[in-house]
N, C-alpha and C positions, 0 to 999 in steps of 0.2 A: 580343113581340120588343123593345118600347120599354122595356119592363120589365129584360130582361137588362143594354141596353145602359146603361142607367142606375147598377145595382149595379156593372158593370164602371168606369165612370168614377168614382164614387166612390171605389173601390179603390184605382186608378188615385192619384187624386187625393191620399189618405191613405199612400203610399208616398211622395209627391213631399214631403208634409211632414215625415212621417216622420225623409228623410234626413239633412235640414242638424239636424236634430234631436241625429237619432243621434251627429252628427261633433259638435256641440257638447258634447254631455254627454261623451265620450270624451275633448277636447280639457283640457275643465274638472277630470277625475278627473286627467289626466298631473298638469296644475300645481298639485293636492290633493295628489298624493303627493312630489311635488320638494320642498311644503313641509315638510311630515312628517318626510320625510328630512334636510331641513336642520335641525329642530328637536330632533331625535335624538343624545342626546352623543355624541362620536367615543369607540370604543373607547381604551384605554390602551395601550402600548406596555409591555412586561415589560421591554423592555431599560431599566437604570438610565439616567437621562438626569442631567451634570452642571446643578445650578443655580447660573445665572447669577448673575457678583455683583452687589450692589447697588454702581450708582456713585457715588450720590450718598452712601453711608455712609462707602466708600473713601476717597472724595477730600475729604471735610469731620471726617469720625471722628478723634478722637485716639490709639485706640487697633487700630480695624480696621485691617487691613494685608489689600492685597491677592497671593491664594496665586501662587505664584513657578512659573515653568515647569520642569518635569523637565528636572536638569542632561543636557546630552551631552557627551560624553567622547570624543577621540582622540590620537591615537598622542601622546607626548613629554608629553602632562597629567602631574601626579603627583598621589598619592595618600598617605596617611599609613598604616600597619598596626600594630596593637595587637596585639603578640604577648606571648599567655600558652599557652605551652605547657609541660604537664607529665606526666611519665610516670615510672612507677615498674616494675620488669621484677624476679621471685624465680623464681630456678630452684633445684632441689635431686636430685641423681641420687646413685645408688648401684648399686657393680659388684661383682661375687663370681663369681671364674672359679677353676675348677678341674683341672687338667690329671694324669694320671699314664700312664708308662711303662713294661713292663715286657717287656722284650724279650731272648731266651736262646735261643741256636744253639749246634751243633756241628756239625765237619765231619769227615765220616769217610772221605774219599776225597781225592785231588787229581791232576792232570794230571803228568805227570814222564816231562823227555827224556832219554831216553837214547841210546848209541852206533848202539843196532839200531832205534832208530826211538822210538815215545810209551808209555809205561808207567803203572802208578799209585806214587805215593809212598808210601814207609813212615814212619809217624809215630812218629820212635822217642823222643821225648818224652813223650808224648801224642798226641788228637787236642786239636787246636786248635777252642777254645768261647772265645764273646761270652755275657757276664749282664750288661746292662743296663738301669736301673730309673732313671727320672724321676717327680719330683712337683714337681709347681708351683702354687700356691695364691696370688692374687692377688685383693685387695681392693680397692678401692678407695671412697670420696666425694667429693663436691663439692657446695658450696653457693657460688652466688653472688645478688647483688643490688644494684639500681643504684636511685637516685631522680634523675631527671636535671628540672630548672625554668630555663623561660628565658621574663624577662618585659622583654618593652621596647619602644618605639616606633619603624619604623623608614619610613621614606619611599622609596615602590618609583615606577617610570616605567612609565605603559603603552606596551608594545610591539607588541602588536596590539588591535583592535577585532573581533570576530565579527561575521558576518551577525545575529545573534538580539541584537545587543548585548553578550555577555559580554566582559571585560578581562582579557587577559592581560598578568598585572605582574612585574617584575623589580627587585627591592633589592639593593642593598650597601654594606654599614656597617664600616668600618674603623678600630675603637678600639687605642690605644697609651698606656698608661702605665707612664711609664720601660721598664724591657728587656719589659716584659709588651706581648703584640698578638692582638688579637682581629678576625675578620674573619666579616661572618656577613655571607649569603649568600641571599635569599628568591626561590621564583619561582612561581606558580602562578596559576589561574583565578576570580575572583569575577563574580559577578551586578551588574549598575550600580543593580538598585535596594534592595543592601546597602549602599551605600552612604549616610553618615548625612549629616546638612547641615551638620557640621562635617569632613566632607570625608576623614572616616575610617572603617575595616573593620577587621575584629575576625580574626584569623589561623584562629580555629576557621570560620569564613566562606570562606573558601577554597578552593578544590577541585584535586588536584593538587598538595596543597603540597609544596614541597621546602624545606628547611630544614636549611643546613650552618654549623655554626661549628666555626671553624681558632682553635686557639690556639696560641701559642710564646713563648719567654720561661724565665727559670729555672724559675716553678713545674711550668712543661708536664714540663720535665726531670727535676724530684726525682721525678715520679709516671712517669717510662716507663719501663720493664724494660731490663736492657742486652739486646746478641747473645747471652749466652751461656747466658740464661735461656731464650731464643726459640729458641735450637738445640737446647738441651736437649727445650723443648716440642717441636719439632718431630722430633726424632730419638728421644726417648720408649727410652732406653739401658735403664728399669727399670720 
């Protein structure tokens, strides 16, 4: 019996040391791994990250220059437009129309009043005949072709701003030499970051372009058709 209670207290005895044991070594492994962890490079980020300028290059450098903030733009800004617009248009048709008629009646009867009432008439000529014959044979061609070029600078105002950023612009350029007058006319949509850092956009850049030139003056005149060309065209007599 002295026996039992002996091994029980050593037991005993060997869990009480055990414990503060155990909590230590568990304690000791946590701040093993916190250090580990710390020691461990940090993963990279995929997303490109801008780098920072040097200041002290910037602001002593003769030739660094530090990068300038993306312009913003609103309503009444202006804007400068390099218009090189060119187009060339060839059409060529061909018509060949053929018509014929040939159309022949006689009448061998007709309605005829008389005293006792409705009779037929005697044809004491003849009977009465239609011989009618049409041909009509119409040809025709046409060739036209135009090469139209318009290259010049002209200075548009923004008149709105998008939610997304994009500028909506509007130009107008009113040239006069002697009796001659030219008036052109621009208005359409670009992107803001088509635009260059000399404060210009190129007209093929544009979206929505409109693009009107008015001319008058003698030469407008020597080149326009009178009315009687235009009624002709339009009433087409042949």
């Amino acid at each position: 019996m002295r026996k039992m209670w002996s091994i029980h207290l050593t037991l005993v005895v060997a869990l009480v040391i055990a414990a503060p044991a155990a909590g230590q070594t568990s304690s000791i492994g946590v701040r093993h791994r916190v250090q580990e962890d710390a020691k461990r490079p940090e993963a990279k980020s995929r997303v490109h990250q801008e780098r920072p300028g040097n200041e002290v290059v910037e602001r002593y450098s003769w030739i660094a220059t530090k990068p300038k903030d993306p312009p913003s733009y609103k309503v009444n800004d202006l804007l400068t437009i390099i218009v090189r617009e060119q187009s060339k248009y060839e059409s060529e048709a061909e018509l060949e129309t053929q018509k014929q008629y040939d159309i022949k009646s006689e009448l061998d009867a007709f309605v005829k009043f008389t005293a006792g009432g409705v009779g037929a008439a005697a044809f004491r000529r003849g009977k009465p005949t239609v011989d009618y014959k049409f041909k009509n044979k119409l040809q025709g061609e046409g060739d036209a072709s135009r090469k139209d070029k318009l290259t010049t600078r002209i200075t548009a105002k923004i008149v709105d701003v998008k939610p997304n950023g994009n500028l909506v612009m509007e130009a107008k350029r009113r040239i006069q030499h002697d009796d001659e007058l030219y008036v052109i006319t621009l208005t359409g949509i670009c992107r803001k970051d088509d635009v260059t850092a000399d404060n210009t956009i190129l007209s093929t850049q544009i979206a929505n372009t409109d693009i009107t030139v008015k001319t008058d003056g003698a030469l407008r005149d020597s080149t326009r058709r009178g009315w009687i060309p235009k009624l002709l065209d339009l009433l087409r007599p042949i």
